[in-house]
C-alpha positions in Angstrom: -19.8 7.1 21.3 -17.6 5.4 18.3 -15.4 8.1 16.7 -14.5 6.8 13.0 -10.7 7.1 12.2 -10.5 6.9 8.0 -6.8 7.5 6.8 -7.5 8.0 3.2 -4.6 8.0 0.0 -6.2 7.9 -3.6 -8.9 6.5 -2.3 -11.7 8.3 -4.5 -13.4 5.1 -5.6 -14.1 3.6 -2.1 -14.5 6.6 0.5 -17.9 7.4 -0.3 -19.0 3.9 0.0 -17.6 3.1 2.9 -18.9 6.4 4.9 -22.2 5.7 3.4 -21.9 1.8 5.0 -20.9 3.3 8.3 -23.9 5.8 8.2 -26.4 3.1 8.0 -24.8 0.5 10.3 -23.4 3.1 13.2 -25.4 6.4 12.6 -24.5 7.8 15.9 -20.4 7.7 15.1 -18.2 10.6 14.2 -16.7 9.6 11.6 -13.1 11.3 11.0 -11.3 11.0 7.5 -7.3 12.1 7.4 -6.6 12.1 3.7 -2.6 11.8 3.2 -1.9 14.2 0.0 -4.4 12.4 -2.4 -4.2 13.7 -5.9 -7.4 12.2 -7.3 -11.2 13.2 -6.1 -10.7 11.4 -2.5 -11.7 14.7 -0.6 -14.2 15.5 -2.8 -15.9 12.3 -2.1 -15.5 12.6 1.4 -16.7 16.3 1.6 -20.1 14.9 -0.2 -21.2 12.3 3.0 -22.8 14.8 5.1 -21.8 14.7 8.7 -18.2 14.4 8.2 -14.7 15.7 9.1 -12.2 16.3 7.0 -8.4 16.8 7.6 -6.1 17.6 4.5 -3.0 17.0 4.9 -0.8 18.1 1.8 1.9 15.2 2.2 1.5 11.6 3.4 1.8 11.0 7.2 1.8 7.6 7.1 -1.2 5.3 8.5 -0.2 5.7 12.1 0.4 9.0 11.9 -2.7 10.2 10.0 -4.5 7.8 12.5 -3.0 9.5 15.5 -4.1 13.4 14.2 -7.7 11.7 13.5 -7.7 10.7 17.0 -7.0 13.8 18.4 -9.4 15.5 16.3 -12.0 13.1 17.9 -14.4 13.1 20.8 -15.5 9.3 20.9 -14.7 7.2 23.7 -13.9 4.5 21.9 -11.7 4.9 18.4 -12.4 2.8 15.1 -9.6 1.9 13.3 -11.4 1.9 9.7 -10.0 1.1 6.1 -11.7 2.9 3.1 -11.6 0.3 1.4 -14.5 -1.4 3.6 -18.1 -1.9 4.0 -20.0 -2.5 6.9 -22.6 -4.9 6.4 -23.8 -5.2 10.3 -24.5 -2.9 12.9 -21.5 -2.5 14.9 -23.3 -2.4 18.4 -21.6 -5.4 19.7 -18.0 -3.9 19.2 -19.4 -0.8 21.1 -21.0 -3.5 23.8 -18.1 -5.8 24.1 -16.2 -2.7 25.2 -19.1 -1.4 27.6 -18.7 -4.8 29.2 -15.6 -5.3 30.9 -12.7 -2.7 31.7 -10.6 -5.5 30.6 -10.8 -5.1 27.0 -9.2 -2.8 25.3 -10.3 -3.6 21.6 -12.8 -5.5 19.8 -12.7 -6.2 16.3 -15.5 -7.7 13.8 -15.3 -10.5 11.6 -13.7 -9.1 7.8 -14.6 -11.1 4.8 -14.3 -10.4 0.9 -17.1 -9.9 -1.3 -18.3 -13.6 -1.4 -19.0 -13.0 2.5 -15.6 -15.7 2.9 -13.6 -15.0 5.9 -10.3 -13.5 5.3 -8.7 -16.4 6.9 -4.8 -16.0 7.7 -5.4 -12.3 7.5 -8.1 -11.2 9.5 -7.1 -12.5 13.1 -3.2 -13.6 13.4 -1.2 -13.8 16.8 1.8 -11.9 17.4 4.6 -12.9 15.1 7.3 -14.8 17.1 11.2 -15.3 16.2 10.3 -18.4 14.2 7.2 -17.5 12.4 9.2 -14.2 11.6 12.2 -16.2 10.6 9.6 -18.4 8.4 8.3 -15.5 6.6 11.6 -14.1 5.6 13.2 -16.9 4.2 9.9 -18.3 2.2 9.8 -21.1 4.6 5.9 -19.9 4.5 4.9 -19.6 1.2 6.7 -22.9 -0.2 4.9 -24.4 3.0 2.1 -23.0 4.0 1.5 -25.4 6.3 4.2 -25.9 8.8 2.9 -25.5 11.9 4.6 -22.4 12.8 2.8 -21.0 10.3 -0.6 -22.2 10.9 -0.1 -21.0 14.6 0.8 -17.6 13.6 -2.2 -16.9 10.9 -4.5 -18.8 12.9 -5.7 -21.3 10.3 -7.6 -23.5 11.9 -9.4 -20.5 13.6 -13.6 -20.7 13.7 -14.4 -17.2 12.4 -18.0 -18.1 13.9 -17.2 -18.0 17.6 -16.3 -15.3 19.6 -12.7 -15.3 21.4 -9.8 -13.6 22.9 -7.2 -13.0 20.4 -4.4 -11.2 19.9 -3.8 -9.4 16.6 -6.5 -8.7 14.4 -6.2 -6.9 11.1 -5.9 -2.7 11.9 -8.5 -2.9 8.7 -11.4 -2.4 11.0 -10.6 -2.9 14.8 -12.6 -0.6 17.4 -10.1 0.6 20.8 -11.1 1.7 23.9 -9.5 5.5 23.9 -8.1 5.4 27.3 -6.2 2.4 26.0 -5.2 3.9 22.9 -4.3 7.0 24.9 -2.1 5.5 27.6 -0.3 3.3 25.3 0.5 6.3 23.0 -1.4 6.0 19.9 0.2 4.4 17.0 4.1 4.5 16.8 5.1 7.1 14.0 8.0 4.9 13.6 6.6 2.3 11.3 6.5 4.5 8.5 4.5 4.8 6.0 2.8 1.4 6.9 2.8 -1.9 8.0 3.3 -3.4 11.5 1.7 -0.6 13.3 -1.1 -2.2 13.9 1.0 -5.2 15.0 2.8 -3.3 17.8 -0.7 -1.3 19.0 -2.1 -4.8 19.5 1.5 -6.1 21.8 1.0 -2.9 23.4 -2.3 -3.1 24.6 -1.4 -7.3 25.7 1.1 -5.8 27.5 -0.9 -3.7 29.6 -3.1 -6.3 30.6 -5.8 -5.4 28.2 -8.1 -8.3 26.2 -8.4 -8.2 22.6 -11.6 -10.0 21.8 -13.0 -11.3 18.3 -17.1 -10.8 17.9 -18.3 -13.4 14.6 -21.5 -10.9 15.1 -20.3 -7.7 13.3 -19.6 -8.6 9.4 -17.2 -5.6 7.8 -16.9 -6.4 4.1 -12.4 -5.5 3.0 -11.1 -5.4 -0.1 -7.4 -5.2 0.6 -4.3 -4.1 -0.7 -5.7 -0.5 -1.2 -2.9 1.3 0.5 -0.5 -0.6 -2.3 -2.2 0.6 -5.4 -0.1 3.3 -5.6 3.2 1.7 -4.1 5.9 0.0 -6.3 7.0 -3.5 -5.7 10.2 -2.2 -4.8 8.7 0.4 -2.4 6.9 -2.5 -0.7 10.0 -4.9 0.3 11.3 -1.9 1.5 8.7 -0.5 3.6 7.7 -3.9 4.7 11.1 -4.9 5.5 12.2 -1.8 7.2 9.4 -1.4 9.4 9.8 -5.8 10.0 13.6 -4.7 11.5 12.2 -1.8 13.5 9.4 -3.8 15.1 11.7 -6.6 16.1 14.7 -4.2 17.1 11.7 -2.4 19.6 10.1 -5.6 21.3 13.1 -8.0 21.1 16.7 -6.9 21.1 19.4 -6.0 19.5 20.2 -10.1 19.6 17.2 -11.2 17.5 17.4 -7.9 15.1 21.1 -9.4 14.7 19.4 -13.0 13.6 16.6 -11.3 11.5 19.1 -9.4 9.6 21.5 -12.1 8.7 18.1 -14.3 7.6 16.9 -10.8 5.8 20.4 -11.3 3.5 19.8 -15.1 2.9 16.2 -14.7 2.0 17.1 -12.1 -0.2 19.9 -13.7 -1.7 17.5 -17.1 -2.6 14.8 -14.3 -4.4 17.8 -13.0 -6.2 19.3 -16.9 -7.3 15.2 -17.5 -8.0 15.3 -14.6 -10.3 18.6 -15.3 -12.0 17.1 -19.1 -12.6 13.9 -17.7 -14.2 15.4 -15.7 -16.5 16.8 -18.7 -17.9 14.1 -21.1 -17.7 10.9 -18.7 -18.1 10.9 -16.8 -21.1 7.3 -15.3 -20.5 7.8 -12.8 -18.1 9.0 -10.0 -19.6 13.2 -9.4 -18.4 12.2 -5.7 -17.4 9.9 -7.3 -14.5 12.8 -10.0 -13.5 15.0 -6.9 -13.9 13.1 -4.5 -11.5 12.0 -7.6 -9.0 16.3 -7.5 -8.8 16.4 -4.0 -8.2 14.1 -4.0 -5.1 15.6 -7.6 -3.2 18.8 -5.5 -3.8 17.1 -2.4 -2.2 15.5 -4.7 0.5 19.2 -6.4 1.2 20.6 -2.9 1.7 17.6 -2.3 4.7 19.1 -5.5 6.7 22.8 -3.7 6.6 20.9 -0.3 7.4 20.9 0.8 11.1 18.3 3.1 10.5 14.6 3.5 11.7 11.9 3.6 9.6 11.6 7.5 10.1 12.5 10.0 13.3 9.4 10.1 15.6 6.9 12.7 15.0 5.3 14.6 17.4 1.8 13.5 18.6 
């Protein structure tokens, strides 16, 4: 059986979908929402989809964190990894089958598209970042090429979203894991707080033990994305994103490569900071409150790469 794990945060406009989708397309799962201190109607949209459990928690646990109570409030054998923001728009057998059929695989996960039915290409199915493609990302090498081969290796752009596969880091938007492999591998690390890169270091983690991560075209989950940021500032987000970057690399490749990353972290946010200074000058129709905050938080984000700190202290599982 499928257990459902929905970590939910303002997410009043999308939850009931979403269980609704689930109902028709996997009728048989439990379906588990954690909402993270919401202050709109979130849980009383869950609490109107019949069949479900609800976990309050008055402040936010972060994603892995709310993920890893969900899962121990659940019974399935195998755990779904589910935004709110999604809609299933096929059964989701051949996740539950793909896991049925070999001991080897330790997760499956469908195919995501947005609401045209395109493939979220460069998002939905990545491999694990390496020191360059890392290095790339920090210092814009990425987004002023977007396609240097480092970074067409790491998001998988030439990748046929119509053909099943081994892979090895799919989007933690919608990704179903075998619970003995979730289990042994110790959930999601509490560390990477309150998200991004979680789902990065599940997905090394489960590599690591030998397990297959496999891609199946056949099961069509419709995301949204960027819910989780509605409510977080830009500044909050180079911070988060930053911090959690560091602790990531610091955990899987040494104190030598966090060294590198942090001295690239200072460039790449001295050249935002130049950029910024530049536009002031030369584009007079952004409003100098938005260049003055966008300074602000690449100030806040250089102050994470001198940091020696973790993203939070571990909590307890």
């Amino acid at each position: 059986m499928i257990s459902a794990l929905i970590v939910t945060c303002n997410s009043e406009r999308c939850i009931g979908p979403c269980l609704e989708s689930l109902r028709r397309q996997a009728p048989e799962a439990e379906m588990v929402v954690v909402d993270n201190g919401s202050r709109d109607g979130t849980v009383e949209a869950a609490r109107r989809v019949p069949g479900v459990k609800l976990i309050v928690s008055e402040s936010n646990l972060g994603f892995a964190g709310a993920v890893n109570r969900a899962a121990r409030e659940s019974s399935g054998e195998a755990l779904l990894l589910l935004n709110p923001d999604t809609l299933c728009r096929t059964s989701l057998a051949p996740l539950e089958e793909a896991l049925q059929g070999s001991e080897n695989v330790a997760a499956v996960a469908p195919q995501l598209v947005d609401s045209a039915g395109v493939f979220q290409r460069g998002f939905a199915i990545r491999r694990l970042p390496t020191r360059a493609a890392l290095l790339c990302e920090i210092l814009l090498l990425n987004r002023l090429f977007p396609n240097n081969p480092v970074n067409r290796r790491y998001r998988c752009l030439d990748f046929d979203p119509e053909t099943a596969a081994e892979v090895e880091q799919p989007a933690g938007a919608c990704l179903l894991v075998r619970r003995s492999s979730f289990e042994q591998c110790g959930g999601l690390d509490e560390r990477f707080y309150p998200l991004w890169f979680e789902d990065v270091d599940l997905c090394r983690r489960l590599r690591a033990r030998g397990g297959i991560i496999r891609y199946e075209p056949r099961v069509v989950v419709e995301h949204a994305g960027a819910h989780s940021l509605e409510g977080v500032t830009f500044s909050e987000k180079q911070v988060y994103w930053y911090r959690n970057l560091l602790y990531y690399v610091r955990k899987n490749y040494g104190r030598g490569t966090e060294a590198l990353v942090r001295g690239a972290l200072l460039l790449g946010m001295g050249l935002r900071i130049a950029a910024e200074l530049l536009a002031v000058v030369l584009d007079r129709k952004t409003p100098v409150a938005v260049r003055r905050d966008r300074l602000r938080a690449y100030g806040r984000a250089a102050l994470v790469s001198i940091s020696a700190g973790e993203s939070r202290p571990r909590a307890g599982n």
